[in-house]
PAZAPA-4460 file (N, C-alpha, C; in steps of 0.05 Angstrom, whole numbers, plus 32768, in hexadecimal, padded with zeros to 4 digits):
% residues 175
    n_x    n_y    n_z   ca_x   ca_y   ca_z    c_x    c_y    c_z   seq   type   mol
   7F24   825F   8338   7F40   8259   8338   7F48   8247   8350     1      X     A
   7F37   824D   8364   7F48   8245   8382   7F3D   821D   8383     2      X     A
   7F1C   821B   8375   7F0D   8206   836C   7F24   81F7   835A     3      X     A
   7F36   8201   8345   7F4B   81F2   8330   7F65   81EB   8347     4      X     A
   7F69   81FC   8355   7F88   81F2   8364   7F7D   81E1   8373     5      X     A
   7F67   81E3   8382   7F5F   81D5   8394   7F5D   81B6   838A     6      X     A
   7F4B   81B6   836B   7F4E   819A   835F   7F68   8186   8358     7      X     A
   7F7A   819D   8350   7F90   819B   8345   7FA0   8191   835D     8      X     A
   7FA2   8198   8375   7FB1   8188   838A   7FA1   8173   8393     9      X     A
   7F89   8172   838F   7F82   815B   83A2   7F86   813D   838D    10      X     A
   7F87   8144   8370   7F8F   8133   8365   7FAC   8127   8359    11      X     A
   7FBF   8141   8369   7FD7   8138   8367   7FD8   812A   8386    12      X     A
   7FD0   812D   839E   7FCA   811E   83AA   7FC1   80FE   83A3    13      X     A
   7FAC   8105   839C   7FA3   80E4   8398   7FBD   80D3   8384    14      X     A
   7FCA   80E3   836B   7FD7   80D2   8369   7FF5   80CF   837B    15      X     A
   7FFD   80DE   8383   8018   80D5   839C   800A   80C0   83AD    16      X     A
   7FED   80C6   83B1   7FE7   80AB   83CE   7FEB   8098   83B6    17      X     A
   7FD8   8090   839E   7FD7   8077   838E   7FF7   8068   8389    18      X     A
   8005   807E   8386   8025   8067   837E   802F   8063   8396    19      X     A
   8023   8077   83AF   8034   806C   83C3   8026   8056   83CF    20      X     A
   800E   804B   83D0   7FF8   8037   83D7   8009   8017   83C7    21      X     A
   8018   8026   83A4   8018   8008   8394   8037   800E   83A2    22      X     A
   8047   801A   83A5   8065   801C   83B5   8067   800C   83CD    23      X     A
   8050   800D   83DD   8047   8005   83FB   8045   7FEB   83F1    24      X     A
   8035   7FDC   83DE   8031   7FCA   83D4   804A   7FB3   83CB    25      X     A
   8062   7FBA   83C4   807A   7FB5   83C3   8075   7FC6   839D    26      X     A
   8063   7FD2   838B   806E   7FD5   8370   8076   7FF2   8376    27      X     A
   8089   7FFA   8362   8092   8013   836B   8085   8020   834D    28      X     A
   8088   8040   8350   8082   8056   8338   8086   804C   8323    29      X     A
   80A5   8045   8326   80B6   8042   8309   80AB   8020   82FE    30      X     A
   8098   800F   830B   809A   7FF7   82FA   8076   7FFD   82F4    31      X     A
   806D   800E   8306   8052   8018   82FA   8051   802B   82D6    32      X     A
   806A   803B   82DA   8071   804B   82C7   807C   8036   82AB    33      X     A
   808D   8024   82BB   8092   800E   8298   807E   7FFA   8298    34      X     A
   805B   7FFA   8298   8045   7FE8   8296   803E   7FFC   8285    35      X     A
   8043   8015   8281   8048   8029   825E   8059   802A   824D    36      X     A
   806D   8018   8253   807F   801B   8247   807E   8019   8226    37      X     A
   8089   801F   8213   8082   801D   81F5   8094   7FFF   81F2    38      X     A
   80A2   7FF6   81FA   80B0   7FDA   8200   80A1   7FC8   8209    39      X     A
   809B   7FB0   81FD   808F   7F9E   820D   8096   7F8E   821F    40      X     A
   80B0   7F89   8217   80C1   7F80   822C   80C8   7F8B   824B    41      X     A
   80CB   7FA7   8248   80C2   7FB2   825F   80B2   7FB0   8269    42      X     A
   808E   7FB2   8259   807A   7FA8   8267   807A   7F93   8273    43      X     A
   8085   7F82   825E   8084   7F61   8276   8096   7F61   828C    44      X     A
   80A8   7F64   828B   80B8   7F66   82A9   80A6   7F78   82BE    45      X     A
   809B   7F94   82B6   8084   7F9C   82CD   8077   7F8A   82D0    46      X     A
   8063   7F83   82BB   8052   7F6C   82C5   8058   7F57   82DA    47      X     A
   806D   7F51   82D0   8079   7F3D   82E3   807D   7F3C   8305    48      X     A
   8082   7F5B   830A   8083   7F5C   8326   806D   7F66   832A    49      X     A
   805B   7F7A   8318   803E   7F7E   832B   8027   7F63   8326    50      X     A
   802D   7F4D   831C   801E   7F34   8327   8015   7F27   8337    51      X     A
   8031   7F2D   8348   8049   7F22   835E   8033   7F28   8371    52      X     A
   802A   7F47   8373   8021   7F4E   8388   8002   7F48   838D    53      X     A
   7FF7   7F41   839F   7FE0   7F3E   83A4   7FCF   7F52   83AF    54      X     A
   7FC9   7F68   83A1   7FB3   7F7A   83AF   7F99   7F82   839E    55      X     A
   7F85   7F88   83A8   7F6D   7F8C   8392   7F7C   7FA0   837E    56      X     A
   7F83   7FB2   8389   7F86   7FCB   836F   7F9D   7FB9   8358    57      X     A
   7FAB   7F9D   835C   7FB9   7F94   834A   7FAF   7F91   8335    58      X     A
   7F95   7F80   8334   7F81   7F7D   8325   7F73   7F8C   830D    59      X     A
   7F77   7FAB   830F   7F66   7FC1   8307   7F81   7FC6   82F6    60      X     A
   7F9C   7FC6   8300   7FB0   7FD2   82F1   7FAF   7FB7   82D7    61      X     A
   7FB5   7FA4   82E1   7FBC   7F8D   82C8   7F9B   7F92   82BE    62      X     A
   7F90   7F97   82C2   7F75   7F99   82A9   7F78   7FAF   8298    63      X     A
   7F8C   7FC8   829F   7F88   7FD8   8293   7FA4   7FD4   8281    64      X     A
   7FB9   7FC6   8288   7FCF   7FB8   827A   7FC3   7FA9   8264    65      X     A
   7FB3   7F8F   8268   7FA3   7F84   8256   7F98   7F97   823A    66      X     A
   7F89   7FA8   8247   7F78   7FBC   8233   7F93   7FC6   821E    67      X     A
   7FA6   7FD3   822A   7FC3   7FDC   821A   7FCD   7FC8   820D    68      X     A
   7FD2   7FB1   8212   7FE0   7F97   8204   7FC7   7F93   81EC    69      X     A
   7FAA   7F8C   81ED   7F9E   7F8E   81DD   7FA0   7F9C   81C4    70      X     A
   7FA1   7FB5   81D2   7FA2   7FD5   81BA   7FC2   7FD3   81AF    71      X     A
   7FD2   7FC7   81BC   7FE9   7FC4   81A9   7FF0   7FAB   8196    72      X     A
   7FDD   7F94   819E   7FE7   7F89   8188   7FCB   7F88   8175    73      X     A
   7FB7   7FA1   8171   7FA6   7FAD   815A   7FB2   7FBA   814E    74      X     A
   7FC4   7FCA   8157   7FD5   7FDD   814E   7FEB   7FCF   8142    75      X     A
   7FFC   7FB8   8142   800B   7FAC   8141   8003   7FAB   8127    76      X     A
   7FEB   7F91   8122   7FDB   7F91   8108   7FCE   7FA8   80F7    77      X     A
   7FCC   7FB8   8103   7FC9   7FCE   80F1   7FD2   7FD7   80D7    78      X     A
   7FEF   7FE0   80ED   8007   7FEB   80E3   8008   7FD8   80C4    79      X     A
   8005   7FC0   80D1   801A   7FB3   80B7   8003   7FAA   80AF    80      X     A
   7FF3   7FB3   80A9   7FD8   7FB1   809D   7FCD   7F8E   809E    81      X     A
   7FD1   7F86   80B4   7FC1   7F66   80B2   7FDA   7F59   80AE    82      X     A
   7FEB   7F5C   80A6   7FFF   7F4D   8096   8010   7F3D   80AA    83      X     A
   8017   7F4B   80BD   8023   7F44   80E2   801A   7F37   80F4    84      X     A
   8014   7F23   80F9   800E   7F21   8119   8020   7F31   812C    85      X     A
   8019   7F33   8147   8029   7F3B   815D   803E   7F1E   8162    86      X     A
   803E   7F0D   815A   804C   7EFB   815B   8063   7EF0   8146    87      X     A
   8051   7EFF   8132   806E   7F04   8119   807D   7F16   8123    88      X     A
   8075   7F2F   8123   8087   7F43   8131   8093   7F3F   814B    89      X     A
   808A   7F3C   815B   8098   7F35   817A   809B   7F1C   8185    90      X     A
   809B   7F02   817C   809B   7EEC   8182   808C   7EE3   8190    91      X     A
   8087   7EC5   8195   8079   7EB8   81A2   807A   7EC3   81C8    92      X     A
   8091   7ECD   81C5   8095   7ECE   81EB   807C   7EE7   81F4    93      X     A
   8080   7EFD   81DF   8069   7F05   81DF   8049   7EFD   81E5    94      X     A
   8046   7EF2   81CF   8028   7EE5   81D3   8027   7ED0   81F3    95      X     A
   8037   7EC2   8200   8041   7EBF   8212   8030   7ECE   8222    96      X     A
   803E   7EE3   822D   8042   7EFC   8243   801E   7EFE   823C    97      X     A
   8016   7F0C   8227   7FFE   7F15   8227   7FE7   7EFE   8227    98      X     A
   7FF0   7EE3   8226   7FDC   7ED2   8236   7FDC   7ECD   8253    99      X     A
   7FF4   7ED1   8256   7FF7   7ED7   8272   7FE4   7EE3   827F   100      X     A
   7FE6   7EFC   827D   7FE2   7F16   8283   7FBA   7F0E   8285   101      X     A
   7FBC   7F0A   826E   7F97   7F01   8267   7F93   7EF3   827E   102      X     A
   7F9F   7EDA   8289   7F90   7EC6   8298   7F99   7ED0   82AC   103      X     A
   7FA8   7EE3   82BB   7FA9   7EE9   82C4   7F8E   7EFF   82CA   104      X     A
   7F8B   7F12   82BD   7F77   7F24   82BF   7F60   7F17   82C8   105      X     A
   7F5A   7EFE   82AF   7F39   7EF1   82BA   7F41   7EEA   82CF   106      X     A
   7F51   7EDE   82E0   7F51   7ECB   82FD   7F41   7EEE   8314   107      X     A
   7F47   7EF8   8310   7F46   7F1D   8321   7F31   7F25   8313   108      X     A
   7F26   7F20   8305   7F0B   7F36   82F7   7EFB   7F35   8307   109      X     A
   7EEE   7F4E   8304   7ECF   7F44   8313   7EBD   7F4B   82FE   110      X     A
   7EB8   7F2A   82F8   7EA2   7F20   82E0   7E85   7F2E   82E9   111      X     A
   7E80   7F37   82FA   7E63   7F4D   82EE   7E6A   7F66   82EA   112      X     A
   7E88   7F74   82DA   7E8D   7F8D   82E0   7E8A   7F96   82BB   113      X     A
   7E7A   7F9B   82B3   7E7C   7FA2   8291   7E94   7FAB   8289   114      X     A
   7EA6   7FC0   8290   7EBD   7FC0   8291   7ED2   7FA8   828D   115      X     A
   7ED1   7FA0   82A0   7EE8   7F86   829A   7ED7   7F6D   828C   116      X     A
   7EC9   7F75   828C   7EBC   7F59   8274   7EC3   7F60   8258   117      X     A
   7EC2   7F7B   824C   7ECA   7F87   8238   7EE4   7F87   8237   118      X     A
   7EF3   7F82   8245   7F0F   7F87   8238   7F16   7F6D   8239   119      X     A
   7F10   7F56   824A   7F1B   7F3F   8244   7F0B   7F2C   8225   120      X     A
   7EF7   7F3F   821D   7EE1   7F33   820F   7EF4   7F35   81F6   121      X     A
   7EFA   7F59   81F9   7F0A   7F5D   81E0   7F29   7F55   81DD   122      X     A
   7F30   7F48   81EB   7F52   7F46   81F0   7F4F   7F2A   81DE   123      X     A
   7F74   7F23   81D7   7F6E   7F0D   81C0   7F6D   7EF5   81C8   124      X     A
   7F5D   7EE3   81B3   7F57   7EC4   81C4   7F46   7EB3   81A8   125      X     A
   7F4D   7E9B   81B4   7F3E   7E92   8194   7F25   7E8C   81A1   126      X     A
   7F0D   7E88   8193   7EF7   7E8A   818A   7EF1   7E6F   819F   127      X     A
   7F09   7E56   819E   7EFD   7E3C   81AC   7F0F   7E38   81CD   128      X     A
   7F17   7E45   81CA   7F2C   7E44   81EB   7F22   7E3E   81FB   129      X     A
   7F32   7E38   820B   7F23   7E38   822E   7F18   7E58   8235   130      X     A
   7F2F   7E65   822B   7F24   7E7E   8232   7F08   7E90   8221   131      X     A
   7F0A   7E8D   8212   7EEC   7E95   8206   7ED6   7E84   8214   132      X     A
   7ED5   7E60   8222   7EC5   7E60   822F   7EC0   7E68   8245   133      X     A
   7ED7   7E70   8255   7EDB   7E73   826F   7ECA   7E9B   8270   134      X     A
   7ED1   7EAC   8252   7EB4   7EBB   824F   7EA1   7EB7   8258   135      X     A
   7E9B   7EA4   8247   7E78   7EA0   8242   7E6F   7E94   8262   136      X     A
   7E85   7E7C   826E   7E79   7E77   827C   7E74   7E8C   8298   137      X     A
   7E87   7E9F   82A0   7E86   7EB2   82B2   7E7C   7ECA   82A5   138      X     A
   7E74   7ED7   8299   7E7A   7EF1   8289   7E59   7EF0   827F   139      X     A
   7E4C   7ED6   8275   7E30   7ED3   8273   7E1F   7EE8   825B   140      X     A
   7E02   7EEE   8269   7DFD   7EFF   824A   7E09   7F1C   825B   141      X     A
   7E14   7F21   8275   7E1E   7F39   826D   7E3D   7F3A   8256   142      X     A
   7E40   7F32   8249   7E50   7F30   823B   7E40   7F38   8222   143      X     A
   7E2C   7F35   821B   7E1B   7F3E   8206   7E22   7F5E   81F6   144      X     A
   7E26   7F6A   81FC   7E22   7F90   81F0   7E48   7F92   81E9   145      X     A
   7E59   7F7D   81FD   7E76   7F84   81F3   7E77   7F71   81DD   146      X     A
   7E69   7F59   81DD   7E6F   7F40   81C3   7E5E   7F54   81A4   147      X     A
   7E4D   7F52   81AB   7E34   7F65   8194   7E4D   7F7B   818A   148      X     A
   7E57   7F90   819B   7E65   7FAC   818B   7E7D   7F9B   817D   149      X     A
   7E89   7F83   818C   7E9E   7F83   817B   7E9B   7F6B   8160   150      X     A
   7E7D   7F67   815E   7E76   7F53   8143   7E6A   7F6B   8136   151      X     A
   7E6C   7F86   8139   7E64   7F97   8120   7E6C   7F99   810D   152      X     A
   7E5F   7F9D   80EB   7E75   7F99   80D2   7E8A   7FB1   80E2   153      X     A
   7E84   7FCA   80E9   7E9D   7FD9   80E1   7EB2   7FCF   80FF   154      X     A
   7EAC   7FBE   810B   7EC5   7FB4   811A   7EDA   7FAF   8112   155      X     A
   7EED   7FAD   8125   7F07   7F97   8118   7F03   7F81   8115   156      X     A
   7F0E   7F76   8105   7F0D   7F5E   80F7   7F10   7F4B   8108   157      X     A
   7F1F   7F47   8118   7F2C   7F34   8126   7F0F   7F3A   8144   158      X     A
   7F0E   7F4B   8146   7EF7   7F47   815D   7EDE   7F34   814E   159      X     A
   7ED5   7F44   813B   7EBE   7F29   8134   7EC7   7F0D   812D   160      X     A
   7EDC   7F0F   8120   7EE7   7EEE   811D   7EE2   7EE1   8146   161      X     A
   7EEA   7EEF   815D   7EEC   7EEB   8172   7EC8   7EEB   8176   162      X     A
   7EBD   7EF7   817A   7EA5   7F07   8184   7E8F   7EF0   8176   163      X     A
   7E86   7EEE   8163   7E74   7EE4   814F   7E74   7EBF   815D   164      X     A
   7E82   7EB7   8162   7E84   7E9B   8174   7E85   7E9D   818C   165      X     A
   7E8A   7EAD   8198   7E86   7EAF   81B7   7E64   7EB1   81B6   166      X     A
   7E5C   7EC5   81AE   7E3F   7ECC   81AC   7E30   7EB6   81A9   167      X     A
   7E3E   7E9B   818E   7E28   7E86   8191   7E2D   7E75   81A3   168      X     A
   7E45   7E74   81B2   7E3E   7E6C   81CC   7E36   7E69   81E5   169      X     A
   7E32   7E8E   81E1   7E24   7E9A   81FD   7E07   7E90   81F7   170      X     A
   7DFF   7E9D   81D8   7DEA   7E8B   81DA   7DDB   7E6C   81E6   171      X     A
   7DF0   7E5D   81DB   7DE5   7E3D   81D8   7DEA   7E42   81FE   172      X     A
   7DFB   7E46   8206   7DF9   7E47   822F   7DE6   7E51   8242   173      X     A
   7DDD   7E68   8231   7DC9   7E6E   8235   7DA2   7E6C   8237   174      X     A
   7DAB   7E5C   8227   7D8C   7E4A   8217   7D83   7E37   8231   175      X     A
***
């Protein structure tokens, strides 16, 4: 029991130091709290000021923003079964913000971390961009095991439409 409180405070600890570390930082609780928000518009206004700020841990938060923006506009298409873009539904200003957010993320990744190679691998992008090369060219064959899972038949669709061309490019760069 004394092993559970003991965990139980030191990790309510850790999180009072973490918001007070991004507070110290100039972001406060509440614009950490709307980067969840079910609004996207909220999200982008957080986004907006934790950009602003320059500290390593900024980096780790907008990657994990990225990963959420991803998963909502799959979900987006889901819902409406293919029928939607996130850009039918929420406009262009949208898709906007979340390229933002993307080139933002790659400028801060650290391209040997499998982690953030995988989420920018899977985040949306056409097949010929700068950004799908800017993959291949930083991201290399460790990019290999996140491109491969998401060209599986039972993937999403839209990842292998993404995934299946990157791959023959990592290839041909690689050669």
């Amino acid at each position: 029991m004394n092993t559970i409180l003991g965990r139980l405070t030191l990790l309510m600890g850790i999180s009072v130091c973490c918001v007070a570390a991004f507070s110290q930082q100039g972001i406060s609780s509440n614009v950490i709290s709307d980067l969840k928000s079910k609004d996207w518009k909220t999200r982008l206004s957080a986004y907006e000021q934790v950009k602003a700020v320059k500290t390593p841990d900024v980096g780790s938060v907008l990657l994990e923003l990225l990963d959420r923006e991803t998963q909502f506009m799959r979900t987006t298409r889901a819902e409406s079964k293919g029928r939607l873009s996130v850009s039918d539904k929420y406009g262009e200003s949208y898709l906007d913000y979340y390229h933002d957010l993307q080139d933002s993320v790659s400028r801060t990744a650290d391209w040997k971390d499998q982690r953030q190679l995988c989420v920018l691998a899977q985040s949306a992008y056409s097949p010929e961009s700068t950004f799908s090369k800017r993959l291949v060219d930083k991201g290399g064959t460790l990019l290999t095991s996140c491109l491969l899972a998401m060209a599986k038949p039972n993937a999403d669709e839209n990842d292998r439409y993404m995934a299946i061309p990157v791959l023959v490019q990592l290839s041909a760069a690689t050669q």
